[in-house]
N, C-alpha and C positions, 0 to 999 in steps of 0.2 A: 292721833293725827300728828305729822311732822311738823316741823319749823316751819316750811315753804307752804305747805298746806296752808298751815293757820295764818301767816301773813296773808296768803289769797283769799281766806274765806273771812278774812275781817273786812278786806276791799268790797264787799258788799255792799255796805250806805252808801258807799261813791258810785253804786253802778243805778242809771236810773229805772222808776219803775217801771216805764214805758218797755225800755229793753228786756225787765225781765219778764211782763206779759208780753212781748214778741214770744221769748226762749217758753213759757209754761204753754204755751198754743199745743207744742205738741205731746205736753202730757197731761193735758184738765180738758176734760170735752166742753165747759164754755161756765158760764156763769148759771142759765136756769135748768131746767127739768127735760125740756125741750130738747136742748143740746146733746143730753146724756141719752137720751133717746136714738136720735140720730145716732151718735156713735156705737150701740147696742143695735141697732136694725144693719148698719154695716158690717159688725161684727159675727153677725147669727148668719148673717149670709156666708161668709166666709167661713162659719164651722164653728167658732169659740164663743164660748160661753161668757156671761157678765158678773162681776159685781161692782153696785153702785157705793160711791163714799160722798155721802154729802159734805162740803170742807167744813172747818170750823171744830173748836176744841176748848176747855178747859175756859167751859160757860162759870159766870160767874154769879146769875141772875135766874130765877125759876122761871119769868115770864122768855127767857133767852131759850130755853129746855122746851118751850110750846113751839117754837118757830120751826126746832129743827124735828119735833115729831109732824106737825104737819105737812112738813117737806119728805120726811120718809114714807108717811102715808102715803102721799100724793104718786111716790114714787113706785111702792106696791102696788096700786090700782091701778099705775101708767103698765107697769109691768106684765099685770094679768091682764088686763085689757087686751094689750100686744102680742101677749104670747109670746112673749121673751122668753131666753133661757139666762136668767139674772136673778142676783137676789140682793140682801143690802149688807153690806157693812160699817157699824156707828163705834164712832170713839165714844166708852162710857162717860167721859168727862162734856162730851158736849150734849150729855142727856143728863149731869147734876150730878156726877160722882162724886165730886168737891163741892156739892152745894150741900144736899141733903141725900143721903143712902136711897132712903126711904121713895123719894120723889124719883132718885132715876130707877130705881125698880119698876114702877109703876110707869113710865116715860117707856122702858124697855117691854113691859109686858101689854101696851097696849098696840106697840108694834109685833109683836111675837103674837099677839090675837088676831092681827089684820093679814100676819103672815101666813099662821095658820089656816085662817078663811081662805086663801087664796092657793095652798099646798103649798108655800115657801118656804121662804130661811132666812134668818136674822144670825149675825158672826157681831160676836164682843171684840173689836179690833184691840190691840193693846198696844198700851201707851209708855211713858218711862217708868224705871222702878218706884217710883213711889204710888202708882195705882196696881203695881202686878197684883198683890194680895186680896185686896179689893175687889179686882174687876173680877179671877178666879172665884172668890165667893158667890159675887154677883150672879155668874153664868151656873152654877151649880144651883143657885137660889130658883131663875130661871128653867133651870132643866128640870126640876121638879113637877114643874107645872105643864110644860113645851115638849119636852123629850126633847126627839131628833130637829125638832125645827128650829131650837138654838144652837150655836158654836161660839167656839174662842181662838182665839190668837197667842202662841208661844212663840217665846226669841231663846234661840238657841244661843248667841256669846252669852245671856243672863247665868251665872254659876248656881243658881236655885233650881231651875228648869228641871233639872235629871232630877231633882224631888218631888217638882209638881207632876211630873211625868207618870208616878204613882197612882194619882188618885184620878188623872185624866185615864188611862187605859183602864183601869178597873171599873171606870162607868162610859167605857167604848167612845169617850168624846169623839166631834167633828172638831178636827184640828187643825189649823194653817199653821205650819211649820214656816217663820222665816229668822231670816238670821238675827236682825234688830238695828236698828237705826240712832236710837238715841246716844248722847253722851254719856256714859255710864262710868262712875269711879270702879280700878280696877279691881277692889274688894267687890264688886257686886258683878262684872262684867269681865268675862274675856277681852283682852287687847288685839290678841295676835291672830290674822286672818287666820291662818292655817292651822289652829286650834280650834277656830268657831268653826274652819270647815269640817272638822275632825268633830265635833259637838253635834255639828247640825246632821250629821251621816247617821252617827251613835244613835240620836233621836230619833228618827224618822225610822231607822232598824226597827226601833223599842214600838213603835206609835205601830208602824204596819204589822210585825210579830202580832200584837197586841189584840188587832182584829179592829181600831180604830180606822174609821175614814179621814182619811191627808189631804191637805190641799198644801201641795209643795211647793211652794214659793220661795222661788228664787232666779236668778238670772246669770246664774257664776254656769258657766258649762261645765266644770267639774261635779259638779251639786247633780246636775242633770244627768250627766252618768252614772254618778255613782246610784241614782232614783233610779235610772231603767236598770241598772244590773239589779237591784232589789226585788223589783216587780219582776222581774225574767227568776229569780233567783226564788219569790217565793208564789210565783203560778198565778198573780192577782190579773184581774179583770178587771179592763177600763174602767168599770164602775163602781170600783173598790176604791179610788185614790184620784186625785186629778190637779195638776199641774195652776200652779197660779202667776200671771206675773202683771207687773204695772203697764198702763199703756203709756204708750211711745219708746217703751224700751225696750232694746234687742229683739224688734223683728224678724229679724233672719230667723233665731234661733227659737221664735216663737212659733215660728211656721214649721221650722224643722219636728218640733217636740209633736203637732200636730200631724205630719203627715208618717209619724213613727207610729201613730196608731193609739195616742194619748189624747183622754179630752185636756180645754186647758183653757182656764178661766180669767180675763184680763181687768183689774181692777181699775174701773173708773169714775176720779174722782172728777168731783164740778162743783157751784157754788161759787159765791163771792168773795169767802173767805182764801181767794190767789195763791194772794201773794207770801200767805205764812208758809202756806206749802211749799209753794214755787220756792223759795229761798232756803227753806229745808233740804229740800235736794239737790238744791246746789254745794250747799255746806258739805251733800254728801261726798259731792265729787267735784273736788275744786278745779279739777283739770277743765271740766264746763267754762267755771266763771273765768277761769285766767283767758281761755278764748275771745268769750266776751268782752273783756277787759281788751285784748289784741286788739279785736274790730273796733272797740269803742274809739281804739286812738288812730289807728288806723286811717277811721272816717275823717278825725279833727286833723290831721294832716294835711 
């Protein structure tokens, strides 16, 4: 991140809460269960498919890891009930990665039983590098029992990836290929866009070759092209791979990906926990906040 970047994304604390749940409105479908409904019943209408991210992470408490499985549950039965085309995505850390192994296994596999009941699918979202190793074990731990009805999450800047990349295609994982978000020191993490885009191509080659299911996640139009020349290039069918991206972000191009004859699956988060998100993705793109920042002063004039 530049000089100007990070002075903008420290302006943070000065910006108030209020303004940044105005700015998250259009990317969290609302605080309960309800909400994320709604935006899933409009989206199915419109062709695309769901998945749900309850917020919240990097639980510190075991009675904390009960809250957020009953909210998932709740969340598969809203889903089958409905006859949604959705399924769930959980950060392993707000199921007790950091509490106890043992507990979020068991947190994971009684969601991966309710998913199963139901014909769904439960995705290990992944988090910074200090849980990659972990959360991979976990999902393998998992797969043994689940099969295909579990997945995982790989970041393409991580410089490990093209290793795990190994042992993911030799057991045909479901894989969301995205680029990654976190702050990562550069012994562990690619720096330079144009590398990770060169990483994430590389991977997503290796994962489709491989006979792996992709969920390609990304929102860079270059990323998108280079996905449809692959699939044109290796004769795959819609339902071999399918397009992932966040809501409220780049619509246009979410509709385009769609009417190319690609399913394409739009992740959405909801919950209480906002505001950590909300300000995550602002960090990600400071060009947001400096805006906000404009209007704030703007107003006070």
């Amino acid at each position: 991140m530049g000089f100007i970047n990070r002075v903008i994304t420290n302006t943070l604390p000065l910006v108030p809460k209020g303004v940044i749940r105005h700015f998250s409105r259009k990317y969290i479908a609302g605080e309960a269960l309800e909400d994320a409904a709604r935006e899933m019943e409009s989206l199915k209408l419109a062709g695309f498919m769901a998945t749900l991210d309850v917020l919240g992470e990097d639980v510190t408490r075991a009675e904390e890891t009960e809250r957020a499985v009953d909210e998932y549950l709740a969340a598969l039965q809203l889903i089958a009930k409905r006859g949604l085309p959705a399924n769930i995505s959980i950060k392993p850390t707000q199921l007790g990665l950091k509490v106890d192994l043992d507990l979020c296994h068991k947190n994971f596999s009684r969601l991966c039983e309710e998913a199963q009941k139901h014909q769904n699918f439960v995705r290990l979202d992944m988090e910074d590098s200090s849980c990659t190793s972990e959360t991979l074990d976990l999902y393998f731990r998992l797969r043994e029992t689940f099969g295909d009805r579990v997945g995982v999450v790989i970041q393409a800047y991580l410089r490990r990836t093209h290793l795990d990349l190994d042992r993911l295609i030799d057991a045909k994982a479901n894989v969301r290929l995205c680029k990654g978000i976190y702050i990562e020191p550069p012994a562990l993490a690619f720096r330079d866009g144009s590398i990770v885009n060169r990483s994430y191509t590389h991977l997503l080659e290796r994962l489709l070759r491989g006979g792996c299911y992709v969920g390609i996640a990304t929102h860079d139009d270059k990323l998108v092209y280079e996905a449809e020349h692959l699939i044109r290039q290796l004769s795959l069918e819609p339902d071999q791979y399918e397009f992932q991206m966040l809501l409220g972000v780049q619509r246009q191009l979410r509709d385009v990906i769609l009417s190319n004859g690609h399913r394409l699956r739009v992740y959405i988060p909801y919950g209480r926990d906002w505001y950590a998100y909300s300000t995550r993705r602002l960090k990600e793109n400071p060009t947001l906040v400096s805006h906000i920042l404009k209007a704030m002063f703007r107003k006070d004039e």
